[in-house]
C-alpha positions as CSV (number, residue, x, y, z in Angstrom):
1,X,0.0,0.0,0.0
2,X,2.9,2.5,0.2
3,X,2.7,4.9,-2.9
4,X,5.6,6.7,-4.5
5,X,3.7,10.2,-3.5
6,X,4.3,9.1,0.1
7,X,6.8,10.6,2.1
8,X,9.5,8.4,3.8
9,X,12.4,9.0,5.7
10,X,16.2,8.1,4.0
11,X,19.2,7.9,5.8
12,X,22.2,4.8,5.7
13,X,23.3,2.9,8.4
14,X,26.8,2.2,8.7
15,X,28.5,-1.4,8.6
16,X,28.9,-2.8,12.3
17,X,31.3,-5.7,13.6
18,X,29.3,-8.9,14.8
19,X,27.8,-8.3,17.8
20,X,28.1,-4.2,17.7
21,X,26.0,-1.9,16.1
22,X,26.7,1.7,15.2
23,X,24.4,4.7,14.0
24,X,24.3,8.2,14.5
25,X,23.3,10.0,17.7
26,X,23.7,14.1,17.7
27,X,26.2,13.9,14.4
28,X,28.3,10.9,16.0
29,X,28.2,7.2,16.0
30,X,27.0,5.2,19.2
31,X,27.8,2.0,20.1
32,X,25.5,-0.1,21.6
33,X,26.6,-3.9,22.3
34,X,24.4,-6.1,21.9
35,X,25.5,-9.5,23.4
36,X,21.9,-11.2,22.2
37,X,22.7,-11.2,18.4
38,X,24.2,-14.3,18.5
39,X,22.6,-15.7,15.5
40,X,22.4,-13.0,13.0
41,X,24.9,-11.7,10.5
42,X,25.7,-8.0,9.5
43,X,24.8,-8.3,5.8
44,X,26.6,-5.4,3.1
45,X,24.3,-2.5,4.3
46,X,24.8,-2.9,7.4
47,X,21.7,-4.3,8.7
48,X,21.3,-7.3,11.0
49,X,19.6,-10.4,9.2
50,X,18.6,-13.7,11.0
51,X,20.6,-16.6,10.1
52,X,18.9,-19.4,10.9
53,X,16.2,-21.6,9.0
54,X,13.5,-24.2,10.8
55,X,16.3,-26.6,10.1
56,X,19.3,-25.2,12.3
57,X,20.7,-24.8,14.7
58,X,17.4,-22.7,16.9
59,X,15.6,-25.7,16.9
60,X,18.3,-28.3,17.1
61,X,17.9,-29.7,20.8
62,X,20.8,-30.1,21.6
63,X,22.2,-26.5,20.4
64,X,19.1,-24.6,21.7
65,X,19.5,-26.0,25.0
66,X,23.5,-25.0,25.1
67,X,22.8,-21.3,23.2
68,X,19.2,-20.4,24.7
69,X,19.5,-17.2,27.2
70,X,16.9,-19.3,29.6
71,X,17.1,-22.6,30.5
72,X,13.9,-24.5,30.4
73,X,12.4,-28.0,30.5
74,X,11.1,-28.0,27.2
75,X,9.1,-31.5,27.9
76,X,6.6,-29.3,29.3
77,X,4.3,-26.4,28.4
78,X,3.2,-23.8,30.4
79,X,-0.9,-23.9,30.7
80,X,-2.3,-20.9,28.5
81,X,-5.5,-19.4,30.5
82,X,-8.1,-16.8,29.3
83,X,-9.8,-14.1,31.5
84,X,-11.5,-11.3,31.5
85,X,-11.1,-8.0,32.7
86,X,-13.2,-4.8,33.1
87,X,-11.8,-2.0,31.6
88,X,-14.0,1.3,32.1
89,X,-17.4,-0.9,32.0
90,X,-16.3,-2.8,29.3
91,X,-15.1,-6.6,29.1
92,X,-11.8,-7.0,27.8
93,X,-10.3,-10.9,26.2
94,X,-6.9,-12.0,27.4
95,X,-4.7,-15.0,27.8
96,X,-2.0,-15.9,29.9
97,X,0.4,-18.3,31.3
98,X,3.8,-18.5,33.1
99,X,4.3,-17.8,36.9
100,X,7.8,-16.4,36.9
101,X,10.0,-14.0,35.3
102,X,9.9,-10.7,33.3
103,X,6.1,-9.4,32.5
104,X,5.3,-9.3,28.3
105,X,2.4,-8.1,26.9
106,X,1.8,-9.4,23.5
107,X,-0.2,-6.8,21.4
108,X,-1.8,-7.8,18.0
109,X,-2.4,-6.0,14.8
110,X,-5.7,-4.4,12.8
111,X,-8.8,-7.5,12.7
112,X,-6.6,-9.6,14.8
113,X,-6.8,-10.4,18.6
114,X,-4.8,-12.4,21.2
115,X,-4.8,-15.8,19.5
116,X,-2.8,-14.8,16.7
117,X,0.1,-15.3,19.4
118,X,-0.7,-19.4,20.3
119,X,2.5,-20.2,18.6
120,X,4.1,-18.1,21.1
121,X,2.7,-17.7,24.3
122,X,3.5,-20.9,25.5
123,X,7.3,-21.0,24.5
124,X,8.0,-17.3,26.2
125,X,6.0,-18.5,29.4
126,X,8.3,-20.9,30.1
127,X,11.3,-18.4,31.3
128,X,8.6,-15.2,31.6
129,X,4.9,-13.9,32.9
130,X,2.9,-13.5,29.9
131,X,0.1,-11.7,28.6
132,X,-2.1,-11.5,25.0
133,X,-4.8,-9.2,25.1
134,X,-7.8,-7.9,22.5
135,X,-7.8,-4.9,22.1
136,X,-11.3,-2.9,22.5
137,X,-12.9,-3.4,19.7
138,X,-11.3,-6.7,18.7
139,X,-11.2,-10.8,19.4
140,X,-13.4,-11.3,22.2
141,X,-13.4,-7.9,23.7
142,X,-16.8,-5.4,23.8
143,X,-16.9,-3.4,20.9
144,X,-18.5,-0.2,21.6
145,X,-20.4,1.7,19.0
146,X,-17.9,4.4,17.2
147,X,-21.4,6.4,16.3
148,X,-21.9,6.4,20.1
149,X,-18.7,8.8,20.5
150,X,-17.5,11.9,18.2
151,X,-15.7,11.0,15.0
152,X,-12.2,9.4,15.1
153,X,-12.6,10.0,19.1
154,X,-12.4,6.5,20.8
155,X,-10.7,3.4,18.3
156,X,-8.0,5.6,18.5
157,X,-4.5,4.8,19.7
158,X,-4.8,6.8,23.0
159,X,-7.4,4.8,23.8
160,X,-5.3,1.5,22.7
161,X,-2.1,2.9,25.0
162,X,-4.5,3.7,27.9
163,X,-6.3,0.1,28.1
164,X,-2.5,-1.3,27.5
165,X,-1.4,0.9,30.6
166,X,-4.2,0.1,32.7
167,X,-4.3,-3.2,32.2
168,X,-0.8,-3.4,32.8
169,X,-1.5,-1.6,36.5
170,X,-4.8,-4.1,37.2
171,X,-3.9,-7.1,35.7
172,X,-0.1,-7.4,35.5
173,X,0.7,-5.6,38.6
174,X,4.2,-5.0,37.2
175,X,6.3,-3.4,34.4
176,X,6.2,-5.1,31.2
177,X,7.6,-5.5,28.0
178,X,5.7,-4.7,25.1
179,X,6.0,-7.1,21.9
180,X,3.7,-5.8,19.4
181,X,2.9,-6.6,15.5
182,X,1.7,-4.6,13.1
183,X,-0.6,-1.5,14.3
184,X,-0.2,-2.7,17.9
185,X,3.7,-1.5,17.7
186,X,1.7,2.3,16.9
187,X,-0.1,0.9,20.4
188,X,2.7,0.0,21.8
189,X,4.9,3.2,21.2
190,X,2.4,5.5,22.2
191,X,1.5,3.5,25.6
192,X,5.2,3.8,26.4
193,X,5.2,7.8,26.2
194,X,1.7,8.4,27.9
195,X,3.5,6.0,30.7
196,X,7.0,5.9,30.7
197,X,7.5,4.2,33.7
198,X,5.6,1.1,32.7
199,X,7.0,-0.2,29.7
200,X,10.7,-1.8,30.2
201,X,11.0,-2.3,26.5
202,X,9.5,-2.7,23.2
203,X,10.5,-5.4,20.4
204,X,8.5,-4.0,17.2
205,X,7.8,-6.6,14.2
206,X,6.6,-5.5,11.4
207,X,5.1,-2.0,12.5
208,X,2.5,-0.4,10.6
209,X,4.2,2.8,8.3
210,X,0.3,4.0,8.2
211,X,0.9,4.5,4.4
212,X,-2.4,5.8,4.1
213,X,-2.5,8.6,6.9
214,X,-3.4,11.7,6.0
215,X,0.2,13.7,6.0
216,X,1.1,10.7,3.6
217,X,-1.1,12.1,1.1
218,X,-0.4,14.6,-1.5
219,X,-2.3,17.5,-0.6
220,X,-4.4,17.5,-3.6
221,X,-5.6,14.4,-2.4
222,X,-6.8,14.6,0.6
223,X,-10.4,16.2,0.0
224,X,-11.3,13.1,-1.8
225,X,-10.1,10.7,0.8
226,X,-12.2,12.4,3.8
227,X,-15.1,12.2,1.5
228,X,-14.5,8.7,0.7
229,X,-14.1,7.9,4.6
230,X,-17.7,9.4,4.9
231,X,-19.1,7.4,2.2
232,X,-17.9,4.2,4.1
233,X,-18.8,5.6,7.4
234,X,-22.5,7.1,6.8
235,X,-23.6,4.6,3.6
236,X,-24.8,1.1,2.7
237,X,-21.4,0.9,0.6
238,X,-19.1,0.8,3.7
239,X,-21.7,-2.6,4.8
240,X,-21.3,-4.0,1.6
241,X,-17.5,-3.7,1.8
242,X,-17.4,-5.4,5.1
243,X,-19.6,-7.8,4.2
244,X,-17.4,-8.9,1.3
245,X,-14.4,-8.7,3.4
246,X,-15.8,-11.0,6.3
247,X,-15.9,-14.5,4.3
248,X,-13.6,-17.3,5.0
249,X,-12.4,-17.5,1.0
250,X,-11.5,-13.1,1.3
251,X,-10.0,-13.8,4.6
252,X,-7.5,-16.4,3.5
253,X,-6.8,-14.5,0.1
254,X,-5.9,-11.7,2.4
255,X,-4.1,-13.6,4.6
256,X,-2.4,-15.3,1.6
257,X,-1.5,-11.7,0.4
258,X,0.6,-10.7,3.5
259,X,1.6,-14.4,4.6
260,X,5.0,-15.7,2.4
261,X,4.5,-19.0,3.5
262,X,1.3,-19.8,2.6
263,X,0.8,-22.6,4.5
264,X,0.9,-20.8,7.4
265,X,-2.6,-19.5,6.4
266,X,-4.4,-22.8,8.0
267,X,-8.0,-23.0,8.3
268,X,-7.8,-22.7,11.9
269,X,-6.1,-19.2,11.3
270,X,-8.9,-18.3,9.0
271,X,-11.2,-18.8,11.6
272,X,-9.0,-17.1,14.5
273,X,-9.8,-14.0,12.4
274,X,-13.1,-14.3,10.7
275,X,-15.0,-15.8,14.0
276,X,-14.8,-12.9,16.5
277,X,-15.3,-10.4,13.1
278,X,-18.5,-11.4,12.7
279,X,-19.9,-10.3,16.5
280,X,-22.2,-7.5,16.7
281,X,-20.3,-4.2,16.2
282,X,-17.4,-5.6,14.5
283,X,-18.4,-3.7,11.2
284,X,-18.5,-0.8,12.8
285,X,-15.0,-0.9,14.5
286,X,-14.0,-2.1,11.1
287,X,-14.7,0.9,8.9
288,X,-13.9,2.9,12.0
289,X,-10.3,2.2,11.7
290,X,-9.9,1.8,8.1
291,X,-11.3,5.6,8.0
292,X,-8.9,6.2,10.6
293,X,-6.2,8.5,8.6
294,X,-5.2,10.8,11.7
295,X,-3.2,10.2,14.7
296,X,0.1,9.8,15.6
297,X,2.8,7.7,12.9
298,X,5.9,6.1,14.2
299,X,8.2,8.0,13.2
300,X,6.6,10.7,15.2
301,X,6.5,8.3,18.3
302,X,9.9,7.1,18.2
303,X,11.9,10.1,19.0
304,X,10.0,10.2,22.5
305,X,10.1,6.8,23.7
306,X,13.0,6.5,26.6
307,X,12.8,2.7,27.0
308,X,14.7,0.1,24.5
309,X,13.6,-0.7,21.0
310,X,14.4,-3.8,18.7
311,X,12.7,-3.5,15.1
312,X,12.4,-6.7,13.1
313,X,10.9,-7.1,10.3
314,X,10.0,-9.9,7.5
315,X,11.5,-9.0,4.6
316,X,9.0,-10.1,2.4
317,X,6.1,-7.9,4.1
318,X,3.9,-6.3,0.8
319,X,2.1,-4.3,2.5
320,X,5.0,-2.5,5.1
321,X,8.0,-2.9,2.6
322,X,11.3,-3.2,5.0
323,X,13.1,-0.6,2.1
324,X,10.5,1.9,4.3
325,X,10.5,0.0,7.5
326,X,14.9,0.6,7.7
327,X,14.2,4.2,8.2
328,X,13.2,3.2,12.2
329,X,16.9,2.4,12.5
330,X,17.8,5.9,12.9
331,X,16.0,7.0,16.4
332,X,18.4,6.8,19.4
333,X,15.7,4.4,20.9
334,X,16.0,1.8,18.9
335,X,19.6,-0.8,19.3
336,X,18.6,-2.9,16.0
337,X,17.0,-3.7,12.8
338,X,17.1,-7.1,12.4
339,X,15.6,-8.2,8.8
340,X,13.6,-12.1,8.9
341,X,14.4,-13.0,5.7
342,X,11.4,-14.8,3.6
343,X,8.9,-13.9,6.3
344,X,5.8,-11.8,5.5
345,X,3.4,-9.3,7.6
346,X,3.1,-11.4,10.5
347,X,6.3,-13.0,11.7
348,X,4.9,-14.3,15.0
349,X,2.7,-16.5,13.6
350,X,4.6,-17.6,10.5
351,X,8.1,-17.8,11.4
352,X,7.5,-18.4,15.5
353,X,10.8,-20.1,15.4
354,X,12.3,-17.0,14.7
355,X,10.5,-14.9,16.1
356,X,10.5,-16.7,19.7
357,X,14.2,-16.7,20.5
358,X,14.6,-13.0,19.4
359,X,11.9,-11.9,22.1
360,X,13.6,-14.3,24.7
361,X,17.0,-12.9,24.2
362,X,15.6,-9.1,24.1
363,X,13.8,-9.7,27.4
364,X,16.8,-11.3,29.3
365,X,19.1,-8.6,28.0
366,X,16.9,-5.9,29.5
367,X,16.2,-7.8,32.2
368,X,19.8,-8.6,33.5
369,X,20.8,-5.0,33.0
370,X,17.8,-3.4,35.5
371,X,19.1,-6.2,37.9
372,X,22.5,-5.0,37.4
């Protein structure tokens, strides 16, 4: 969805010895180690790619139990529960498992919800507490009318950051990390600036650019965009959109679309997406969002954030191109880019054995050094 009329941010990142990393800070070069990276390579450019395939040595026994930063009994899984919480009268959808360790809170992306983290919940419970929640609005969570509230005034993401803070303060009782995909990374980054002493880092994967926000536009543009948002909003067109969106054979096409291995896109995920999209209110939320073209963009959130920040990205992503996404490596914040190569939109659920081990290894790094 990115168009060549879009703005994006250039820059280059220089080449960094294994295990370093070096980019500009104030018109210098930083250096940040980062002891973690022990199974990526620095490619030509300078970024960080993972070097490891379903194959090596990540989920080779004998290695992962010698190289993982936890050690854990990987005969048994930690029990995933789901509650429910009340968040300002409303019921909110989570899961959770593990008794010990660092807090995460795994936030999804737009039409998603909490299950689209089952491949990883249970592996990061084993060495951490951790938490999946639906965003209001989403999975199994109330969805409010939008026509209740003033336009582009509550599925916004203050509202997102506040519920993640709160729930953090009710539910978690702790700090937490935030691991987010997708438009929850916008979540994510904002939560961590309304509340800075919450969050004790954020590991971004795939991060919405928000292509189609508003400043993104040409100028000339723009008039016809807000009117099309009102079609959608106030007509039987923005029904009969959703309701040619919300069919198992669209879902998987999309799904297919964003997804490089395609047979990650199993009928169970199909209905982990469609099912809770067709409660009552869903349509609404739905052509809420997609008329949502103001708020804040990441680039605008990044410069603010005073916790850690590890951007990774699947390479193969067509709808957040990583060409656009390298521009993130510039902010202070964040120590990496690290590129998943062949992975698409949604690395959590379609590369998990990537993705796991990279959270693991961020959380213990952070993790060691508060202790320290």
């Amino acid at each position: 969805m990115a168009s060549s009329s879009s703005p994006s941010l250039s820059f280059s990142v220089p080449n960094s010895l294994p295990k370093r990393k070096l980019f500009r800070s104030s018109g210098h070069h930083r250096a940040v180690s980062l002891k973690y990276l022990d199974h990526y390579r620095v490619s030509s450019n300078g970024y960080r790619s993972i070097c490891c395939s379903k194959a090596s040595a990540l989920d080779s026994s004998e290695e992962k139990r010698d190289s993982a930063p936890f050690a854990v009994d990987s005969a048994s899984e930690p029990e995933v529960r789901t509650g429910m919480w009340n968040w300002r009268g409303y019921r909110i959808r989570y899961q959770y498992a593990g008794k010990d360790g660092p807090a995460l809170v795994l936030i999804h992306g737009f039409g998603a919800n909490s299950d689209h983290w089952r491949k990883n919940i249970s592996y990061l419970a084993k060495t951490s507490r951790v938490y999946s929640i639906d965003l209001i609005g989403y999975g199994y969570s109330d969805k409010p009318n939008p026509r209740e509230f003033k336009v582009n005034s509550f599925y916004t993401f203050e509202t997102w950051a506040s519920q993640l803070n709160d729930f953090c303060a009710d539910v978690v009782k702790d700090e937490a990390f935030f691991i987010c995909n997708s438009i929850g990374g916008v979540v994510g980054l904002q939560a961590a600036i309304m509340e800075p002493q919450i969050c004790k880092g954020i590991l971004l994967l795939n991060i919405s650019l928000r292509m189609l926000h508003i400043k993104k536009q040409p100028w000339y543009g723009r008039p016809f965009i807000k009117s099309f948002q009102r079609l959608l909003r106030n007509t039987i067109v923005g029904r009969l959109f959703f309701k040619a969106v919300a069919t198992p054979e669209s879902i998987k096409s999309i799904l297919c679309q964003c997804y490089h291995d395609t047979s990650a896109v199993t009928d169970e995920l199909v209905q982990i997406i469609l099912k809770p999209g067709l409660d009552p209110g869903a349509a609404d939320v739905f052509l809420e969002f997609i008329c949502y073209s103001d708020g804040p963009l990441p680039e605008e959130l990044l410069p603010k954030v005073k916790c850690p920040v590890l951007v990774a990205w699947g390479d193969k992503d067509p709808w957040e191109p990583v060409e656009l996404g390298k521009a993130y490596a510039k902010f202070d914040a964040v120590e990496d880019f690290v590129i998943l190569p062949n992975v698409g939109h949604c690395p959590q659920d379609e590369a998990p054995h990537l993705v796991n081990p990279l959270i693991e290894t961020f959380v213990k790094r952070h993790s060691e050094e508060m202790i320290g």
